[in-house]
N, C-alpha and C positions, 0 to 999 in steps of 0.2 A: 668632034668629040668621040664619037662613034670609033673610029679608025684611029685615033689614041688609045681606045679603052681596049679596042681589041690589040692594040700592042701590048698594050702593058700586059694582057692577060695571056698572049703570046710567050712573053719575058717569062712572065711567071711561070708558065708550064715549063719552058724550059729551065729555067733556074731549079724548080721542084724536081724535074726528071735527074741531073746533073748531080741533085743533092742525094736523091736518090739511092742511084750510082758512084756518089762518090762513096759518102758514108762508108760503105763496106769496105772499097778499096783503101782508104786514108786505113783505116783501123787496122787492117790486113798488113799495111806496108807500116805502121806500128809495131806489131806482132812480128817480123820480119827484122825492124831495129832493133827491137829488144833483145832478139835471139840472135843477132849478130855481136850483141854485146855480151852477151852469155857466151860466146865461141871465143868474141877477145879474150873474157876475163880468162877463161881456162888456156888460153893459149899460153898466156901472161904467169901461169901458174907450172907449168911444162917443168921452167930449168929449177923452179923452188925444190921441185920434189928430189934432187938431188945434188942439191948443194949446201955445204955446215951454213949453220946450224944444224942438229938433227930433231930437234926438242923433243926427245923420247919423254923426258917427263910427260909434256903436256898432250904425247900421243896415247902413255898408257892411264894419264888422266881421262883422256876419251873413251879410252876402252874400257874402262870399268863405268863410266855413265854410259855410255852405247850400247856394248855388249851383255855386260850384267844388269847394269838396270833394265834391261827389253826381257830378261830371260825368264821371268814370273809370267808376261803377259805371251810370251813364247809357247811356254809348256801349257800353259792352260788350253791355247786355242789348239795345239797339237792332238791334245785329250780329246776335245771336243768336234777335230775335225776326223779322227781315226774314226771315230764311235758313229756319227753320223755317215761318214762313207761307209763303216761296212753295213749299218741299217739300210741304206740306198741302193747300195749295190747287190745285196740279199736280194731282195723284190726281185730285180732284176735274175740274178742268178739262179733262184729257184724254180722260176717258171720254166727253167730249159730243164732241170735237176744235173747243173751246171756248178755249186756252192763251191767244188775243188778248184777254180779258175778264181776265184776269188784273192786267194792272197797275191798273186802275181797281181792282177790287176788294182788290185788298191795299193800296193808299192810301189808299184809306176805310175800310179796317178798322184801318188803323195809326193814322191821324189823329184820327178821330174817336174811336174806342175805348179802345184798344192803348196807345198813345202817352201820353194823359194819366193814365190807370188804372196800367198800368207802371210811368210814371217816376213817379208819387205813393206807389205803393207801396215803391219805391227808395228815394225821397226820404223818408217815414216808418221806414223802417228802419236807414237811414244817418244823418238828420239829426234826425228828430221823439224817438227816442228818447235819444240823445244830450240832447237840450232838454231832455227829462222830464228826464233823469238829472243833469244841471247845475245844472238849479233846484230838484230834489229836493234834492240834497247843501247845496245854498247854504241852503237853508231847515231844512233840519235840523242844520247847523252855527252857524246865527244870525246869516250873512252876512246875509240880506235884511232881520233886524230892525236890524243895526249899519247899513245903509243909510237902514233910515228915521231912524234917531235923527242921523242928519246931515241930515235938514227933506230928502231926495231920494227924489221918490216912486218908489217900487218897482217900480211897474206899469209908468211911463213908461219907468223906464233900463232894465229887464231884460224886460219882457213885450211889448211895443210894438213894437221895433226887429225882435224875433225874428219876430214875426207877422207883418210888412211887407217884411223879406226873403224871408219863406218863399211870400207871396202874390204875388209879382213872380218871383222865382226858377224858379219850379216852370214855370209858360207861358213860360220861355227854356228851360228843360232838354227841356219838350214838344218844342218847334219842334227841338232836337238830335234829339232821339230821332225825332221824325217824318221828319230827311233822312237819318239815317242808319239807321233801318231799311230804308226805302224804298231807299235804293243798294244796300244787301245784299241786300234782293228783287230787287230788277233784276237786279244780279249775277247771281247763282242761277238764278234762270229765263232769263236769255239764254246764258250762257259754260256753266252746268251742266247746263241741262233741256232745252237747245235750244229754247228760245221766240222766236221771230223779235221780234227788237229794234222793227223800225220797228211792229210792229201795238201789241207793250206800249206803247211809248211814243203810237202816236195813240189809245187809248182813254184813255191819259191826259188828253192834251190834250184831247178831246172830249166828255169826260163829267165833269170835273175843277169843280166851283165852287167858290165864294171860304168858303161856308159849310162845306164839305167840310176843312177847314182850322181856320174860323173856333170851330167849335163845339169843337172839342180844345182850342186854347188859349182860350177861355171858362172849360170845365171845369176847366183848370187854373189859373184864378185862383179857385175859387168852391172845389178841391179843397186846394190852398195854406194858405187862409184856414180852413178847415176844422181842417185836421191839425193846424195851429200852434196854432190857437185852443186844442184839446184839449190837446195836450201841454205846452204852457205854463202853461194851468190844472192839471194834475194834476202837473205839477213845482213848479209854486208852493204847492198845497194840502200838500204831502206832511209825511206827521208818522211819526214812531218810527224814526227813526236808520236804517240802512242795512237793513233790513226793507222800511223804506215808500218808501225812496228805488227797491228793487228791482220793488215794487209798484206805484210808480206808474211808472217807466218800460214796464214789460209792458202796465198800462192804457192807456197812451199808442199804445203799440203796436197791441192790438189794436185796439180805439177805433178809432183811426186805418184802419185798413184797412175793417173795417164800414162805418162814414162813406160810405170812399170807395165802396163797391159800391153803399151804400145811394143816396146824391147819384149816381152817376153811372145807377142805374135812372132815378131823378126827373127828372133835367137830357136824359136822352136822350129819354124820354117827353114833355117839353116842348118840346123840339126837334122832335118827330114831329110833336106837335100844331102847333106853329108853320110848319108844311114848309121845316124849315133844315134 
């Protein structure tokens, strides 16, 4: 009995050890199928984007729910993040009696950084998960299978349009967020922190390049295309009725912002390297 019980409990540690180590690996290699199905779908979606149909309707139907509906929550947080950066960077500036270096550097922080990272995060939160939640419910009510049984491919009318507003959209809503943070800096630091107007505005103009600009709304076509891409696929995937409709909009969401941290380390490290 003795030398049974210590097998079994042999068995057992190892079956425990096993379970262990699996656990992580099975999940892991999950995460790994899922996102190869994420690289089909889009691969799958490659010849759609240029072949008729074109459905401009249902693209500038996108673009006025994407890009004008984001632009209220756009401008506000522009407002609120000009105001606040040039409060922070004041502290900072003054202790050198450094305040003239100020406007360059809050323009480059808002444009390059700020501005495209922000309004994608906006714009994911206001419009990407709405998409999840639209094509989750269509898909779980049988609207998108009654669409293909009319010979009308699914991809093209409802996944296409959305990712093509949302890639265009987002680097106009940048270029908002980028002049309107920036006036509420200016603001701020000249009528509130007493920063003498003419020195912010010439280190503007003197240290100011085209790339300084350039590389914000870059990002947000590459950050656009990104988000949409996700949300679209994981509202189209979604299965189990108003569960997975809830679950895949949250996926969408988080996803979506990872993404954007993740790409905007990459794209700004590529930028370093390029000296843009």
């Amino acid at each position: 009995m003795d030398k049974k019980r210590k097998v079994r409990v042999m068995y057992g540690m190892i079956e425990l050890f096993f379970a262990r180590i699996g656990t992580p690996f099975v999940r892991l290699y999950g995460k790994i199928v899922d996102f190869g199905k994420f690289v089909e779908f889009q691969m799958r979606l490659l010849p759609l984007y240029v072949v008729k149909p074109y459905r401009m309707r249902e693209f500038f139907q996108q673009m006025e729910s994407i890009g004008i509906g984001t632009l209220g929550v756009i401008l506000l947080t522009a407002l609120f993040t000009g105001m606040v950066e040039a409060i922070q960077l004041y502290h900072g500036f003054h202790r050198f009696n450094a305040e003239s270096f100020m406007g360059y550097t809050i323009f480059v922080s808002i444009s390059r950084e700020l501005g495209p990272v922000f309004a994608a995060l906006m714009l994911t939160s206001r419009a990407i998960s709405a998409m999840a939640a639209e094509l989750g419910t269509m898909r779980v009510t049988e609207q998108i299978d009654a669409i293909e049984t009319l010979a009308v491919d699914s991809k093209k009318y409802l996944v296409i349009p959305r990712i093509l507003a949302t890639t265009i959209s987002l680097p106009l809503l940048v270029i908002v967020f980028d002049f309107v943070g920036n006036i509420s800096a200016y603001l701020i630091s000249t009528e509130a922190l007493g920063v003498n107007p003419v020195s912010y505005q010439n280190t503007v103009q003197q240290y100011l390049q085209f790339a300084d600009i350039g590389t914000g709304v870059l990002k947000a076509f590459v950050f656009g295309f990104l988000i949409s891409s996700i949300g679209t696929y994981l509202g189209y995937i979604a299965r189990g009725g108003a569960r997975g409709v809830g679950q895949a909009t949250t996926a969408a969401v988080v996803y979506s912002a990872i993404t954007i941290f993740a790409a905007n380390y990459f794209l700004s490290s590529l930028f370093l390297f390029l000296d843009w």
